[in-house]
MIVO-189483 format. One line per field, with one value per residue (C-alpha): z, x, y; residue in one letter. Coordinates in steps of 0.02 Angstrom, whole numbers, plus 32768, in hexadecimal, padded with zeros to 4 digits. Each point is the difference from the previous one (the first is absolute). Layout:
! MIVO-189483
w <- c(Z, ...)
u <- c(X, ...)
v <- c(Y, ...)
code <- c(A, ...)
***
This chain:
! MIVO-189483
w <- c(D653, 7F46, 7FAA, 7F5B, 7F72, 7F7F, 7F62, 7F75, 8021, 8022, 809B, 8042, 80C7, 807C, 8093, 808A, 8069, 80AF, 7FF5, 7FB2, 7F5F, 7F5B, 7F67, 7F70, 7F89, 7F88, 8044, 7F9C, 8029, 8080, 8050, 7FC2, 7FC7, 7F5D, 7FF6, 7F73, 8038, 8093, 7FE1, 7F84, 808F, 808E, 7FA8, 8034, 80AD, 8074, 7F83, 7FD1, 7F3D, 8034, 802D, 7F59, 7F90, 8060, 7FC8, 7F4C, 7FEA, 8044, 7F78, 7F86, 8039, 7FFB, 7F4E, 7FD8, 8040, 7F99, 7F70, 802C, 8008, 8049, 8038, 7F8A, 7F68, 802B, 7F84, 7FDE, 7F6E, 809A, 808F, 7F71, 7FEB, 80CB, 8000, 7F6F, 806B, 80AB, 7F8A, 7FAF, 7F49, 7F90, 7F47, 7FFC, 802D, 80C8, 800C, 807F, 8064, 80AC, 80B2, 7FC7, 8056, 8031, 7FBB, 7F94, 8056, 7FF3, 7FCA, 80B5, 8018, 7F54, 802E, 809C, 7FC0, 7F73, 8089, 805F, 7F57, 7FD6, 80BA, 800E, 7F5B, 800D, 80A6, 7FC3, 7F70, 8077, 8055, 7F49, 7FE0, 7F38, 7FF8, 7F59, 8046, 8068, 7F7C, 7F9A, 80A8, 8040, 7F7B, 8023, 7FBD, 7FD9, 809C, 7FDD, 805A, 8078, 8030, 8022, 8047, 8093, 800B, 8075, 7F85, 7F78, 7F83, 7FE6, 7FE5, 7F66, 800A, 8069, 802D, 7F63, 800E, 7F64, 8068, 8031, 7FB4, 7F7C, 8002, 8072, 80B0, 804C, 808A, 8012, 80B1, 8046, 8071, 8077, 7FBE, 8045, 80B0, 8018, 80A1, 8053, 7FD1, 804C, 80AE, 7FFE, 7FC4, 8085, 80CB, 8057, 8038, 7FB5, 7F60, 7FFD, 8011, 7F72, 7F9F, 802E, 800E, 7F54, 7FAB, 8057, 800B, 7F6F, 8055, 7FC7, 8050, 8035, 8039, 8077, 805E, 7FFE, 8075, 80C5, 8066, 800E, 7F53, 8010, 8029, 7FFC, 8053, 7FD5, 8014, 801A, 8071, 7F64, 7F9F, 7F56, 7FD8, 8074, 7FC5, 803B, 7F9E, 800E, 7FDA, 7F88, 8032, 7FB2, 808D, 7FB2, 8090, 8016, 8073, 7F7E, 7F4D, 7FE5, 7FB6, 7FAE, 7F38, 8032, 805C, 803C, 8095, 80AD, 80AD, 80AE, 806C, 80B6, 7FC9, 7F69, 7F69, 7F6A, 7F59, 7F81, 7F91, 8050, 7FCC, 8035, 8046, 7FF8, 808E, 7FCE, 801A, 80AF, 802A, 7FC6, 8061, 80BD, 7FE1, 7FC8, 809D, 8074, 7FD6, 7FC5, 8004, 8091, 8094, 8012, 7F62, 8013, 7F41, 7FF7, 7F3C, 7FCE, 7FBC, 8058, 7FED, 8055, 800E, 8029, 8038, 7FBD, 804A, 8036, 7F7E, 7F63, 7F73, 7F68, 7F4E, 7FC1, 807F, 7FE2, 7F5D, 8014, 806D, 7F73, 7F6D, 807B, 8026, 7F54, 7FD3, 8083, 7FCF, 7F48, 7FB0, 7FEC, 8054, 802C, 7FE3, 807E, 7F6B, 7FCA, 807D, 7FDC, 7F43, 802F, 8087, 7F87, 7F75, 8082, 8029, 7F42, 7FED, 808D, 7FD3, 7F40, 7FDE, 8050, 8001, 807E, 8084, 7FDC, 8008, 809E, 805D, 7FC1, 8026, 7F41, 7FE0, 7F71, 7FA5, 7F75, 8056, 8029, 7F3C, 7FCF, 807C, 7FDF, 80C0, 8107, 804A, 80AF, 8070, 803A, 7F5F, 7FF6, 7F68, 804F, 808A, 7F9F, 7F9F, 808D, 8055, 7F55, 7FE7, 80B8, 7FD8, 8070, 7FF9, 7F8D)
u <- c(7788, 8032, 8092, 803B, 803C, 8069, 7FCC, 804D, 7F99, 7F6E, 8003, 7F9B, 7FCB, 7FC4, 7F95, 7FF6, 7F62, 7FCF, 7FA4, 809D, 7FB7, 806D, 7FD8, 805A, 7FFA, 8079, 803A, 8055, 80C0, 7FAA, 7FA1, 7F41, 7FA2, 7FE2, 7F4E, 7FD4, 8062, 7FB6, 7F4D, 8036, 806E, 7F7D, 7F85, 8080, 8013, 802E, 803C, 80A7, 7FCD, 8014, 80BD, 8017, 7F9D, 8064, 808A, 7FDF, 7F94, 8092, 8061, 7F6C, 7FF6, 80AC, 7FFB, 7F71, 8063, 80A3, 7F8C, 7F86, 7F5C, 7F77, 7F93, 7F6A, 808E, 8022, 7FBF, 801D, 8083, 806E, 7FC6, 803C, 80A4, 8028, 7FDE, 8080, 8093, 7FD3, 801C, 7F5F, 801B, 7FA7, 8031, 7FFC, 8087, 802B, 8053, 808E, 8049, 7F97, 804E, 808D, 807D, 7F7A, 7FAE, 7F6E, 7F62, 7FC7, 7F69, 7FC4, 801A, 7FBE, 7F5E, 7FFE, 8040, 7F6C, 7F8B, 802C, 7FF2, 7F58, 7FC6, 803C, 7FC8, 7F61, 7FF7, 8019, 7F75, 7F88, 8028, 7FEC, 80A5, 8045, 7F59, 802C, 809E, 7F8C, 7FA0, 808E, 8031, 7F63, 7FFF, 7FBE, 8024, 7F9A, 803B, 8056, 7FF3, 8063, 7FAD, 7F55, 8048, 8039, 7F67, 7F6F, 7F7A, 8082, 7F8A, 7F90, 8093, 8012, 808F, 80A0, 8070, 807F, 809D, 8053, 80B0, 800D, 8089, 7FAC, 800D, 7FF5, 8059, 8052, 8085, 80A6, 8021, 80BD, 801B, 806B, 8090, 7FFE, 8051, 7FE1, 7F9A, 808C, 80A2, 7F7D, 7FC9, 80B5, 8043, 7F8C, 8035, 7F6A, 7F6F, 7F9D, 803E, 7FEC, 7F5C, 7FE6, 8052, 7F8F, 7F5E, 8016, 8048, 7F77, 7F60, 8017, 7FDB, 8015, 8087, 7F8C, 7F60, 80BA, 8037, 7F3D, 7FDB, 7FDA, 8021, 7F41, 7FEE, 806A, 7F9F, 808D, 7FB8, 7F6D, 7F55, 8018, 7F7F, 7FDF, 7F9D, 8033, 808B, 801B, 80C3, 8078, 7FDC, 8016, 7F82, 8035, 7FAB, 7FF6, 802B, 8045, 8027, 80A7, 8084, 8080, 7F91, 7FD8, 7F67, 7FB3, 7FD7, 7F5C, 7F74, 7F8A, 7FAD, 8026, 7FD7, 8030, 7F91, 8028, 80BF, 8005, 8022, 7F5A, 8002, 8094, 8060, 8016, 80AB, 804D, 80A1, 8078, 804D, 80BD, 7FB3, 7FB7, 80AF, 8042, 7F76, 8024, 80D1, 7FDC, 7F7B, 8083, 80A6, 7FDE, 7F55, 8008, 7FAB, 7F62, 8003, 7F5D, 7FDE, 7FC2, 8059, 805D, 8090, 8084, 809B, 8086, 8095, 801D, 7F99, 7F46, 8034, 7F44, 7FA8, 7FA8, 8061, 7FCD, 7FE9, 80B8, 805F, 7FBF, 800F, 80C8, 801F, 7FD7, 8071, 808D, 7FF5, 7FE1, 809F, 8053, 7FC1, 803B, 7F4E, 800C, 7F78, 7F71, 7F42, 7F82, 7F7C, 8070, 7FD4, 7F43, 801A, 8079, 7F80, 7F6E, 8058, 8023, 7F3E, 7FEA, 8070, 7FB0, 7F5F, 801F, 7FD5, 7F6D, 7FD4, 7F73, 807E, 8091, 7F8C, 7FD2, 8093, 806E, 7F59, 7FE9, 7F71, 7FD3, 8025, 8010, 80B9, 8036, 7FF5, 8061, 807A, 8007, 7DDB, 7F4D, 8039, 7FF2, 809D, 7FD6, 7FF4, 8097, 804E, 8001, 8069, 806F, 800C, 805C, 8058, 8055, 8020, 804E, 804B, 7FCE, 801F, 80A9)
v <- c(3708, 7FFC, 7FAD, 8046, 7F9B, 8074, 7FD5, 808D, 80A9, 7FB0, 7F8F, 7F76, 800C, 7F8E, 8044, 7F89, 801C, 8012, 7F43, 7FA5, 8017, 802F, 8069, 803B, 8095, 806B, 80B1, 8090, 802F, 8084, 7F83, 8031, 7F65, 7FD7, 8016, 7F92, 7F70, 800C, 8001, 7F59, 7FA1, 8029, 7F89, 7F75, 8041, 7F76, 7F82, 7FCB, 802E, 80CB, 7FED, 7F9D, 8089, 8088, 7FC7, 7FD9, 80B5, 806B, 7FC8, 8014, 80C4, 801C, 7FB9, 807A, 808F, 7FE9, 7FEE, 8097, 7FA5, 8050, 7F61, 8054, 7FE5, 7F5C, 7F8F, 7F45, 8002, 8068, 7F77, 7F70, 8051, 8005, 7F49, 7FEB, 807F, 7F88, 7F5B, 7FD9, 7FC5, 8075, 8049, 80C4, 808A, 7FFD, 80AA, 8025, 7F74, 7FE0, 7FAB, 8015, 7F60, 7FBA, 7F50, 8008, 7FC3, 7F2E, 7FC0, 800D, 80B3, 8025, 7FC4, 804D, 80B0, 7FD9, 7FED, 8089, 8078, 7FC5, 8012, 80B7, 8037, 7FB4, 805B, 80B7, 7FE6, 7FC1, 80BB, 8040, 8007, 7FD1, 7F92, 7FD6, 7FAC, 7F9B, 7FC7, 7FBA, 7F98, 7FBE, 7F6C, 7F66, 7F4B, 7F5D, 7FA4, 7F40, 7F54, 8032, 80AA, 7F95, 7F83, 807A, 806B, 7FDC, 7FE9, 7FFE, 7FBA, 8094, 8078, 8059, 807D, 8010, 80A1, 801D, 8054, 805C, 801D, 7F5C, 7F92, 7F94, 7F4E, 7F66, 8012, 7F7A, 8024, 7FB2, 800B, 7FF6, 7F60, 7FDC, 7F87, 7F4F, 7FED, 80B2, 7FEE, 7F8B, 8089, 80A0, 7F9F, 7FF0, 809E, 8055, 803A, 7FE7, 7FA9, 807D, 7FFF, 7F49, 8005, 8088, 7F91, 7F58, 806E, 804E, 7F4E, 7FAB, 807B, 8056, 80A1, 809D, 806C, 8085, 7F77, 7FAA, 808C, 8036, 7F6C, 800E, 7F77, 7FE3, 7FF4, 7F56, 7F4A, 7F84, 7F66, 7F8F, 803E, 80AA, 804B, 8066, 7F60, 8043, 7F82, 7F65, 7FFB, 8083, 80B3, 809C, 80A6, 808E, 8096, 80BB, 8076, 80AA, 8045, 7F82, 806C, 7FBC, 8031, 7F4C, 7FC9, 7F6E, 8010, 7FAB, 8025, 7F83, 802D, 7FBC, 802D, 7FB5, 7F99, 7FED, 8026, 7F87, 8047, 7FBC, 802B, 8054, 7F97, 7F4C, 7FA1, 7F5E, 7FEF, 7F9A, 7F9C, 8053, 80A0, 7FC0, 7FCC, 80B1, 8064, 7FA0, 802C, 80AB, 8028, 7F92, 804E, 80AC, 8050, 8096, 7FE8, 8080, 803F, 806D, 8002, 7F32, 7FFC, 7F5E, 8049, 8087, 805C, 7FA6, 8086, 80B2, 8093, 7FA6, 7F6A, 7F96, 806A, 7FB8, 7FD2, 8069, 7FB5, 8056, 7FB8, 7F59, 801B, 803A, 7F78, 7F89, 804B, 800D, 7F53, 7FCB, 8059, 7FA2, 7F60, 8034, 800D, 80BD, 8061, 7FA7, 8037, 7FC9, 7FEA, 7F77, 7F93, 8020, 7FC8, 7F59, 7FD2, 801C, 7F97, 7F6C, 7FFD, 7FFB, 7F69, 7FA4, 800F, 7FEE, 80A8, 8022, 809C, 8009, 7FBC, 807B, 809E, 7FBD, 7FB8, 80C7, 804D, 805D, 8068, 7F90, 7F54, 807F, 805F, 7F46, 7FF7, 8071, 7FF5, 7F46, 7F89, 7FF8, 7F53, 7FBA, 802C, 7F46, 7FA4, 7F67, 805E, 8093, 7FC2, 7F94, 8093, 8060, 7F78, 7FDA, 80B7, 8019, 7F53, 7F86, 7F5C, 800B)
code <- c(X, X, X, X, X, X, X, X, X, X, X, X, X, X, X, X, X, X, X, X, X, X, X, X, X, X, X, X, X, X, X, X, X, X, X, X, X, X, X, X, X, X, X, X, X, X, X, X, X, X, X, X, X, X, X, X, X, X, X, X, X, X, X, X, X, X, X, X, X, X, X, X, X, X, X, X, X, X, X, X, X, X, X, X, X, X, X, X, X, X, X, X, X, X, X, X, X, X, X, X, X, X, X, X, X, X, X, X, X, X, X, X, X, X, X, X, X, X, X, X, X, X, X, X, X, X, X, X, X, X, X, X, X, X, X, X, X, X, X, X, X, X, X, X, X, X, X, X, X, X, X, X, X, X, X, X, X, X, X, X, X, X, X, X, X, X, X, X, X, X, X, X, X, X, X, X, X, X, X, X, X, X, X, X, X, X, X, X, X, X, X, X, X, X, X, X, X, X, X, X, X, X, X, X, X, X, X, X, X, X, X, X, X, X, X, X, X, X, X, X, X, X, X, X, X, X, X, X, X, X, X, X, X, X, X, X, X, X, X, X, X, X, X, X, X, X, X, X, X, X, X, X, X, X, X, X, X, X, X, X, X, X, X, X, X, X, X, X, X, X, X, X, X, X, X, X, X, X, X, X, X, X, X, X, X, X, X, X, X, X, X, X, X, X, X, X, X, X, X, X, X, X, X, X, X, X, X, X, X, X, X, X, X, X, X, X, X, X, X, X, X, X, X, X, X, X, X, X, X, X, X, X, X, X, X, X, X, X, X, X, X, X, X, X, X, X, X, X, X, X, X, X, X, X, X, X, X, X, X, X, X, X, X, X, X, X, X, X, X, X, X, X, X, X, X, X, X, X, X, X, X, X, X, X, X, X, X, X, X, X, X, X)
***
């Protein structure tokens, strides 16, 4: 089964396989694959990276093909100068206009796009394509405090990957939160159970939209000492399954398995006793009865009534409500960034417990956005409970 994405001439495809699994690649208007995408986006295979890069090379080649480039012509001056038409700041002669009504690229997607550049050209020299192109990329840079700091064996390291197309500076995000009372006017603003508890789950958790309507309902350990012995407080697991029937997946991927039906391992996080309370009226007033698929969150109305809830409708059902509750449309990310910033308060800006507690890859992303501690430690807990405010 394949889904295609119209993207200009050049398109960008999703095959969904036999075994749930998803890839992505980049397809001419006849529908031939683009070979040397491709070969570059099969090296992600599997990982949510490949749909990214698909997106950000299609408009790379369509770029190339406006301007005539033969990738063997392509040489960094010409890479430099896309990065300035997408929004990069650089100081040389852009040419023609390019997307046009559309908003330059952030300093998020400018890395990524930068990223994505390097990986692919770095890709065709290693197949001997414009080698010398390869060369010019494949810098390297002293590493800092930071970079050792991170690294396993961090003190021995000499050099670290370098970028040339990568915006220049130091990075620190500016995340949009939530406005105060904005949690109170959405539980309101919303017609369901269900939406109630997206609401507490992703104010509370701090869960990404995709890990939420990801979860099965024996991913979820809300009472004290779970048979799982992982977390002796109410938690729930975030697993990686691709194969979701509604395309949800978790951005992480620790691995878990089940033993005698309980759910070990993935990403463990505490929950709060609101979302508890949100979970048993959900499951008591609205959740189908033998809904075959075992996922936490359905479609309430019309012909996919029982089945799982998809990431876009969740997402939908937020900005309508936010527009209701006169916020304008809300982003499920929000929620991540205000919950992330409460933990920050509560702990006095401890980064250790806020990577932990929103589940970040690193102390480093809580950083910019904003360091491994015991889920049991008193300031972790008093952490939370002052973040899901208890006790005001």
């Amino acid at each position: 089964m394949t889904r295609r994405v119209v993207v200009g001439d050049l398109r960008v495809q999703r095959l969904d396989r036999r075994n749930g699994l998803r890839s992505w690649t980049i397809v001419w208007p006849e529908g031939t694959v683009h070979e040397e995408a491709d070969r570059f986006l099969r090296v992600h295979d599997g990982s949510g990276t490949q749909k990214t890069y698909a997106y950000y090379l299609v408009d790379h080649l369509r770029w190339l093909d406006r301007e005539c480039l033969p990738f063997e012509g392509v040489r960094l001056r010409d890479l430099e100068r896309y990065m300035g038409v997408v929004g990069a700041d650089v100081r040389m002669p852009l040419g023609e206009p390019w997307r046009e009504g559309k908003r330059p690229y952030g300093r998020a997607a400018l890395s990524t796009a930068a990223a994505c550049l390097k990986g692919f050209y770095l890709h065709q020299s290693s197949l001997g394509v414009n080698t010398e192109l390869g060369e010019k990329l494949d810098r390297t840079r002293l590493p800092t405090r930071a970079d050792r700091r991170r690294a396993l064996l961090g003190h021995v390291k000499t050099e670290m990957p370098a970028n040339p197309l990568a915006p220049k500076g130091r990075y620190r995000r500016h995340p949009k939160m939530l406005p105060d009372g904005a949690r109170e006017s959405m539980t309101e603003a919303v017609n369901s159970a269900r939406d109630r508890l997206i609401v507490s789950w992703l104010a509370d958790g701090g869960l990404r939209i995709g890990e939420l309507c990801g979860l099965h309902l024996v991913d979820l350990h809300l009472r004290q000492d779970a048979a799982c012995g992982e977390c002796r407080h109410p938690h729930l697991h975030v697993c990686h399954r691709p194969g979701n029937p509604n395309g949800a997946e978790a951005k992480t991927k620790h691995p878990w398995k089940t033993e005698g039906g309980t759910v070990v391992g993935g990403l463990v996080k505490r929950v709060s006793p609101a979302m508890v309370h949100a979970y048993f009226e959900y499951m008591t007033s609205e959740y189908p009865r033998g809904a075959g698929h075992g996922m936490l969150l359905v479609q309430l109305r019309g012909p996919a009534a029982g089945q799982p809830l998809a990431p876009v409708g969740a997402r939908r059902m937020l900005a309508r409500a936010g527009n209701r509750a006169g916020l304008g449309a809300v982003k499920p990310h929000s929620f991540r960034h205000s919950f992330t910033s409460a933990v920050l308060d509560a702990s006095g800006g401890n980064l250790m417990i806020a990577r932990d507690a929103g589940g970040w890859a690193s102390a480093a992303m809580v950083d910019e956005v904003y360091g491994h501690v015991d889920v049991h430690a008193p300031a972790f807990d008093a952490a939370l409970r002052a973040a899901w405010g208890e006790g005001r």
